[in-house]
C-alpha angles and dihedrals in degrees: 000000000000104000108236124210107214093217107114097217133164131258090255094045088055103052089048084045100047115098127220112240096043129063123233130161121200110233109191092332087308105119107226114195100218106226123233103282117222128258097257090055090047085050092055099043085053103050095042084050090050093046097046094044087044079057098053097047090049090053095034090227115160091247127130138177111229129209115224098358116143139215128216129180118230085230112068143008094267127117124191133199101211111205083229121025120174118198130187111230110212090057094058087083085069093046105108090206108039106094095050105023109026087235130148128187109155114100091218085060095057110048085174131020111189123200115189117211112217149118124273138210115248127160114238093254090065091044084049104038131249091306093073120087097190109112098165101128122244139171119267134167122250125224108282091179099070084059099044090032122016108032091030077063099044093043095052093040114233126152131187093271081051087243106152105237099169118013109190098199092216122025121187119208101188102184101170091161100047100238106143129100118288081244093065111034091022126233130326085034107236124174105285141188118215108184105185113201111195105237116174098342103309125075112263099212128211119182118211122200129173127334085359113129118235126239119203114178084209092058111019086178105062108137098207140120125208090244095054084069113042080050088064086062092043088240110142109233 
């Protein structure tokens, strides 16, 4: 599991806290140290980021994948570090946080947002807490549920008076473990794909197994099966 630092902080104490060689996201002001993903989660984040970038340039369309950018919702102190995270570029010059942070909020900024499902490597001492002094590392999951919950909420913008604060026009669950909740990837559990389109102000969800085909609204051409990317991560469909 994620490793969470009990300070309650702000985002901008954050981003002048972070260092530069870990990763940590801000979930509601609580620091979480994000644990070493797997290989097969580095495999699938790679090849989603190659196909989508080999799109863009065959379109010549002003989007880029970023590194280490982050994205925070107006409408609490949280950051996220997407594992694929598509910016368009024109619009950086509006982003009130780009030159000195590397942030983006503005849905017009971000045409897709991808969140890979997987497990990740932690060492005992991080699953257990700081008393431990085991650091042998092990496999542990990590929390499904910020992908198909927290940040699915936060992404699409709803609050609890169902006003839209954010509103990230095209969201990936890419779930090629099958990890996620019966409610969400159905039973048995099987790797899924959720790709979630804004439409009127909600996420409009189709799920991809399989030889199905994707369908992204961002890139009706890709030319992509479900299969083809939970293979990058040599994960059987």
């Amino acid at each position: 599991m994620a490793q969470a630092l009990p300070k309650i902080v702000t985002f901008a104490e954050f981003v002048k806290w972070k260092p530069d060689n870990e990763r940590y996201e801000l979930h509601n002001g609580i620091i979480i140290k994000m644990p070493q993903p797997v290989g097969n989660h580095e495999e699938v984040t790679e090849f989603l980021a190659f196909e989508l970038t080999r799109e863009c340039i065959r379109l010549n369309l002003p989007y880029f994948i970023p590194k280490t950018a982050l994205v925070k919702p107006p409408a609490n102190e949280s950051g996220y570090s997407p594992d694929v995270l598509l910016l368009n570029r024109p619009n950086l010059i509006n982003e009130p946080l780009w030159k000195k942070e590397s942030t983006v909020s503005q849905p017009v900024s971000i045409p897709i947002i991808i969140e890979v499902v997987s497990t990740a490597v932690a060492t005992l001492r991080e699953r257990q807490g700081r008393t431990s002094r085991e650091t042998r590392p092990t496999h542990c999951l990590t929390n499904w549920r910020d992908d198909y919950l927290k940040k699915y909420a936060d992404y699409v913008g709803q609050s609890p008076s169902r006003r839209v604060e954010m509103g990230i026009p095209e969201y990936w669950i890419v779930d090629y473990a099958g990890l996620g909740g019966r409610e969400f990837i159905g039973k048995p559990k099987q790797p899924t794909i959720l790709i979630c389109s804004l439409d009127e102000d909600e996420y409009q969800i189709n799920k991809f197994n399989g030889t199905e085909r994707i369908y992204s609204p961002t890139f009706t051409e890709l030319n992509l099966t479900a299969q083809q990317i939970f293979q990058a991560g040599n994960i059987s469909a």
